[in-house]
N, C-alpha and C positions, 0 to 999 in steps of 0.2 A: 504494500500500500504506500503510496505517496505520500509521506507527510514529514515532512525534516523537522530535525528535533536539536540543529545546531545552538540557540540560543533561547532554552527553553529558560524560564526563569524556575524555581523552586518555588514549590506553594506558599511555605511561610515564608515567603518574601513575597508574594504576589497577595497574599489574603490575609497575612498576620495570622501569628500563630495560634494565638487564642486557645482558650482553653472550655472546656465543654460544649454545651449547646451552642456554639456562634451563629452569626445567621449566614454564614457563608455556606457552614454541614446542614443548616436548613433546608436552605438551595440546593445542596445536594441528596439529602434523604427528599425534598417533594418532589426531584426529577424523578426518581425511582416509586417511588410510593405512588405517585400520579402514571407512570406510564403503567404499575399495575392493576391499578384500580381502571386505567382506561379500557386496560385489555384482559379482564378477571377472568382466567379460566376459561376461554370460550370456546364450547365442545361441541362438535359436530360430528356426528354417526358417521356422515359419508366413508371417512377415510378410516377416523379409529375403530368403527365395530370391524371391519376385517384385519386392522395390525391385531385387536385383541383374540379375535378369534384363529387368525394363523399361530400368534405366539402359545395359547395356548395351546394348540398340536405339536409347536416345536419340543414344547415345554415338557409334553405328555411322549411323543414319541423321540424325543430324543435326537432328530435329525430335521434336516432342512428339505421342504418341500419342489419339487422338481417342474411339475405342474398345478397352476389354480387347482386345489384338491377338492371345492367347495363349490364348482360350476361343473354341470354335468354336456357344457358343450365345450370346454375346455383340454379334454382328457390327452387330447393328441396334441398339444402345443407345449414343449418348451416352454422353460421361464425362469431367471436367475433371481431369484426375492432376495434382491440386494436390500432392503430394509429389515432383515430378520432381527438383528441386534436392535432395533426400535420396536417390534414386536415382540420379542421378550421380555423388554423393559416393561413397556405394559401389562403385560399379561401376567408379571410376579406383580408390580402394583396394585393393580385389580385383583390379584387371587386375595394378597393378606388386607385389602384396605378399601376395595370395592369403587363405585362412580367419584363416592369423595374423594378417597388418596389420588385418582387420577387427578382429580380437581385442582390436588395444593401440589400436585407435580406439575400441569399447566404454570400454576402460578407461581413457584419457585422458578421454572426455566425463562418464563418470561423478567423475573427479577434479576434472574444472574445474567440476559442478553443484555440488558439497561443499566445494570453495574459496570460489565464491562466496556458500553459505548462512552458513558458517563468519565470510566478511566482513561478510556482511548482519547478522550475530549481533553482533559487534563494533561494526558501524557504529551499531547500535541500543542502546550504553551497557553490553553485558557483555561481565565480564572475560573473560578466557582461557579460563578452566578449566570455567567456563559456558558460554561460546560451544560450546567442544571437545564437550559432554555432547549441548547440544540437536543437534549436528549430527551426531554417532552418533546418536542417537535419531530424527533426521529419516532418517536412511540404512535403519534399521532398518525404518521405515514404510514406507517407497517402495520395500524391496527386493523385491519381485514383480513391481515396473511398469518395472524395470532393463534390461531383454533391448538387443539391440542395433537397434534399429527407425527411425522420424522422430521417433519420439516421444523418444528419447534426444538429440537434437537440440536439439526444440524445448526438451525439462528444463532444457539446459544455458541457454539463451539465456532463458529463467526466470527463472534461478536467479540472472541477472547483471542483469536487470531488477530485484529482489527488492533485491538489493543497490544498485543506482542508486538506485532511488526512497527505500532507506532511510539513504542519507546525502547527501536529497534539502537539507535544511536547513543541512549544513554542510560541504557539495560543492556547490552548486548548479548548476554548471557538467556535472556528473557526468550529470545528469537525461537531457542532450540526446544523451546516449550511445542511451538507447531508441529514438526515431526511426530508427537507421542500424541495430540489432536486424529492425526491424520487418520490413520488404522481405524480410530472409535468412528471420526466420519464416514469412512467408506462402510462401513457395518450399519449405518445407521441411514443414509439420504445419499440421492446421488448427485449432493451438489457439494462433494468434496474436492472434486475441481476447481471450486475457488480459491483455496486454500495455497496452489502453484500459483494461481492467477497472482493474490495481494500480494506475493514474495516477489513473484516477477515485475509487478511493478516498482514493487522497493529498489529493487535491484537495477530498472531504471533510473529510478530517481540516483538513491547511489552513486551511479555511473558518472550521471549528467553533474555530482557535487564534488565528484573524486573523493568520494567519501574514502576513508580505509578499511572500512567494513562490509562494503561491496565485494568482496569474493566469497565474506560469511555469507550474507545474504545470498548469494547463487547457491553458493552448498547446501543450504538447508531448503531453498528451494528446491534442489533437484531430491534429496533426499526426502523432503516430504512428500514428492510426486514416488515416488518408489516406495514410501513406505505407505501409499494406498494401494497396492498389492496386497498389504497382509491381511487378508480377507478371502473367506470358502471358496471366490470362485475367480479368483488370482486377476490377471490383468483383464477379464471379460468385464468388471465393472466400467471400463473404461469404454466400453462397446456397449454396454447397458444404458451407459448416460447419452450416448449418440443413437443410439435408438428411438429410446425416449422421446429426445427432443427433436428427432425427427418423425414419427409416427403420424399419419396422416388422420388414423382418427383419435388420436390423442389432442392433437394440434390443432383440430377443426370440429372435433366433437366435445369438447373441452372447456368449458367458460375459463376458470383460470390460465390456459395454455395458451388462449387468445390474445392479442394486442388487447393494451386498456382501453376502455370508454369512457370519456369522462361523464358521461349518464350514470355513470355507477359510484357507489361514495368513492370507493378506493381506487379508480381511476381519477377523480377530481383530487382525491387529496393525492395523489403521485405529482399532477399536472401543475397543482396550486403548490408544491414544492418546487419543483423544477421551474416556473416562475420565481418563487423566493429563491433560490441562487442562482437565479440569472439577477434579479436586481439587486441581490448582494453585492456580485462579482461586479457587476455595472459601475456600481455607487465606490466600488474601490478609486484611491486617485494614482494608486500604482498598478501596472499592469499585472494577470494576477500570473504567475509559475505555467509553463505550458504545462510540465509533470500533474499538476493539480487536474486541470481540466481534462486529460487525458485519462486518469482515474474518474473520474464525474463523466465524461463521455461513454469509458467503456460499461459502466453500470447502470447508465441511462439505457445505453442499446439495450442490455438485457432486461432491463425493466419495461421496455416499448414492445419487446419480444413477446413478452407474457407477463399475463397479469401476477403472476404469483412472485414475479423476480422483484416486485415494488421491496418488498422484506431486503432483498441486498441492497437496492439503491439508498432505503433508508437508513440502514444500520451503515452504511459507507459514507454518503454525504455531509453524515453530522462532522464525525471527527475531520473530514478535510478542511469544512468550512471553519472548524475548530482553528486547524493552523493557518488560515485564512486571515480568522481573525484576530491571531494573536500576535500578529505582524505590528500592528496599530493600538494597542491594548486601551482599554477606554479610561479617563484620569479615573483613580480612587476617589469616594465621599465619605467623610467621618460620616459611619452612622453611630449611633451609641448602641450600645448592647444590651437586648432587653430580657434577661433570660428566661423569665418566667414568660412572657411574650411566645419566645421560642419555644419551650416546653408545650405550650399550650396549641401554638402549629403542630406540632409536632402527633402532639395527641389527637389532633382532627385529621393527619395527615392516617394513623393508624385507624381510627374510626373510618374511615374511607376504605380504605383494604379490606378489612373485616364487612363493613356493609356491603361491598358488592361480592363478596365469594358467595359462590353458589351452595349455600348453607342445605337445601334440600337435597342435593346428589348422596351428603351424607346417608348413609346406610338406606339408601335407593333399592329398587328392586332392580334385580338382573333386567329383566326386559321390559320395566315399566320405569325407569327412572324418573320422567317430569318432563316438561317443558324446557330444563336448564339444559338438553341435550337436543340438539338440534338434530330435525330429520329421526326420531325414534320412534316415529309413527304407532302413537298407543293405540287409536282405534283400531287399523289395521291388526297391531300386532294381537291385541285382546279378541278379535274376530279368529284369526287364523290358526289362536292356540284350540279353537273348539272344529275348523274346518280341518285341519292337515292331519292327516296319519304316518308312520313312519316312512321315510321313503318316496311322498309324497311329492314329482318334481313341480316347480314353481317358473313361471315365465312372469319377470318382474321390471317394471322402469329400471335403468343403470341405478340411477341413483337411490333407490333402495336395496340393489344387491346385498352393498356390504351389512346394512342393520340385518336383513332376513338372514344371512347366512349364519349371523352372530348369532341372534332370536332363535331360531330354527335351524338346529345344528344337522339333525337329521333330514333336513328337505333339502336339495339342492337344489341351486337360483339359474335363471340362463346365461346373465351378464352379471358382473361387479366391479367395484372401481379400479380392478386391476385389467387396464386397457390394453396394455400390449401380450395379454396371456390370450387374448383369443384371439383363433385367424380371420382373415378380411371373408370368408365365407358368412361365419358367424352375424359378424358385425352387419353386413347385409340383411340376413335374415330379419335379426332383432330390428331392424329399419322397417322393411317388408310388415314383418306380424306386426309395428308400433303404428305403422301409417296405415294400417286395414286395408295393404292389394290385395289384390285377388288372389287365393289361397292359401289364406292366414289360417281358415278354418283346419286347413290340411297339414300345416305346418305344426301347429300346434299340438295334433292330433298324434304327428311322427315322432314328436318330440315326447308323446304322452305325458302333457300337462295339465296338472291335475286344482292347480288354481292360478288366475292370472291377475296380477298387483300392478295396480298405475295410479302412480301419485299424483297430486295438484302441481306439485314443483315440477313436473316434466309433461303439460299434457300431452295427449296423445291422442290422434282420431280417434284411436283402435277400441277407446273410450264410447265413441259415436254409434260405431258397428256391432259391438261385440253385444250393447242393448239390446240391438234389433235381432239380434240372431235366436234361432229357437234351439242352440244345441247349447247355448248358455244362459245362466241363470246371476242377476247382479245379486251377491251376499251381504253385503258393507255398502256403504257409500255415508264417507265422511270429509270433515275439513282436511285431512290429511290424505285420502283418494279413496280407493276402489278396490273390490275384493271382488272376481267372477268366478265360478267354480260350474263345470259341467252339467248342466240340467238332470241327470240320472245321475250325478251323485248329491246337488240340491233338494231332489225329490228322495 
């Protein structure tokens, strides 16, 4: 990462040393406490009911999964489940501590991403009260891409790379922390690629100061890219992540994989950033480091790529703009010190944490959690636990694969949100029977499917047709969708 640290100044020289509550550590506990409270635990079914229901089979059999084991049109496809190390993490949380421990795991990994942007901020020459700003501001961006997933994982392990490489010049020793990062990344998200990426840039920058620690910087650069090898299924992750991001219906089937819209919150708050440091950089009256902007360019692209790369632009942009602005530092103001003042923020800053944790997941039902779990589709689920028998297969919207599979361990689903486990044959079909062509009926039929699930969040013709038809019967029909089951087995 681009950020030189030649003339950082020391905190107590920059903020006065002070001693307990100051209102500087203020600044610093409400950057952190605010971007948790902004982003409290925010659980969505789609992704995690399938990490929890794979980890629990790894967990149970002991080995890693070869194919989707939980889609019965999946059987013949290959598939390297480079997130197993994020599915078993879940799945012991869950086993000893249930929807809550997932909960305050949410909420710690989002604490320690904003600890360490917060430090990267600092480590890169600004004050407190700077630091504090960009890093609400970074929480504020990235709050869309917060949900509890791998990808909260990998943010975290980001977030502490960000900060290594940016007090790469005056920790040097700090750097070699990245390497022992890297292995847990690749086991866990496949955007351990970034990882080379920020060293490579350092290493630019580096170059371009004649720093003398530019050949470290390359070495643990390349050694970090090597030590994402140390993982079950060796250099294939690397061909996993170019899959991925090339998959055509991942790419185009995909709302996050999509370029942003600013129609959407978290398209607007990307966009309404990316304005804030254009008119930062503008308002500067020196011109700003090309190295800067070229770090901000290359995480922009990715972020205009897909919606879900907003999370790297925002945990990257704070700390550059950090060293941005600590070029210029803004004069000190005697404030006086009010400590009981502080105390008393402080204690509304913990009221606020505690008020928004999702207090009801606590000792939640397996398949009836609440509302604090997005996509759990209770009506649905409470319909199908009286329709399904063992064995039972299920032709269901994508976007409720992963909950049915979890819910319904013995039904298996058509699709789920592991996209590149099925072949393009598949993916056709599921089209085909979703938009009611002409012989959906048949289709169905081959498939011997024995209930068919379509949610509001995905509609569906196939919703239109499958009314009208006399060889099905609607069982459910709720805010959350649709439950159809074979007329001779309705009867």
């Amino acid at each position: 990462m681009s950020i030189e640290l030649e003339r950082v100044v020391p905190s107590e020289t920059k903020d006065g040393p002070g001693r307990g509550l100051t209102l500087p550590r203020v600044w610093a506990l409400a950057s952190i406490t605010l971007a948790v409270a902004l982003n409290q635990a925010r659980m969505v079914s789609i992704d995690l009911a399938y990490q929890l229901r794979a980890g629990e089979d790894i967990l149970r059999t002991h080995a890693l999964p070869r194919i989707d084991p939980f889609a019965y049109t999946a059987t013949h496809s290959s598939w390297t489940d480079q997130q197993w190390g994020a599915q078993v993490l879940f799945a012991e949380v869950f086993r000893k501590l249930g929807w809550g421990g997932l909960a305050l795991a949410a909420t710690l990994l989002v604490a320690g991403i904003f600890v360490f942007v917060y430090l990267a901020c600092r480590a890169a020459g600004c004050d407190q009260r700077r630091a504090a700003w960009l890093t609400m501001a970074a929480a504020v961006v990235c709050a869309s891409e917060l949900p509890l997933r791998p990808q909260l994982i990998a943010g975290l392990l980001f977030a502490a790379t960000i900060w290594a490489v940016a007090g790469r010049r005056t920790r040097p020793s700090r750097l070699w922390i990245v390497p022992f990062l890297v292995p847990l990344w690749a086991n866990v998200h496949g955007s351990f690629f970034l990882a080379p990426l920020l060293l490579l840039l350092a290493w630019i920058e580096d170059r371009a100061d004649r720093s003398p620690g530019a050949s470290r910087t390359l070495v643990v650069a390349l050694v970090s890219a090597a030590a994402s090898l140390l993982n079950p299924f060796g250099p294939k992750v690397w061909s996993y992540v170019i899959a991925i991001s090339t998959n055509s219906h991942i790419t185009q089937g995909v709302t996050e994989w999509q370029p942003p819209s600013a129609r959407t919150l978290g398209g607007a708050l990307l966009f309404a950033s990316v304005a804030a440091v254009a008119v930062i950089l503008a308002r500067r009256t020196r011109p700003t480091r090309w190295i800067y902007l070229l770090t901000l360019g290359v995480f922009l692209a990715l972020a205009l790529a897909a919606t879900r790369n907003a999370l790297w632009w925002g945990l990257v942009a704070a700390p550059v703009l950090a060293r941005v602005l600590s070029v210029s530092p803004s004069p000190r103001r005697n404030v006086a010190e009010l400590p009981l003042v502080n105390w008393v923020v402080a204690a509304v800053l913990g009221i606020a944490v505690a008020a928004t944790f999702p207090w009801t997941l606590v000792g939640a039902d397996r398949t009836q959690p609440g509302s604090r779990l997005q996509n759990s589709l209770p009506g649905i689920t409470g319909e199908l636990q009286h329709v399904l028998r063992p064995g039972d297969r299920i032709f269901n919207s994508q976007d409720a694969g992963s909950w049915l599979e979890f819910a319904f361990p013995r039904n298996p689903v058509f699709v789920d949100s592991i996209i590149e486990a099925f072949p393009d044959g598949v993916w056709r079909e599921h089209r085909d029977i979703s938009d009611g062509r002409q012989g959906w009926q048949s289709m169905l039929q081959r498939w011997d499917v024995r209930a068919v699930v379509l949610t509001t969040t995905q509609p569906s013709p196939l919703i239109t047709y499958i009314r009208r038809d006399p060889g099905w019967s609607l069982d459910y029909s709720g805010t959350d969708g649709y439950v159809f089951v074979p007329r001779s087995a309705a009867g």
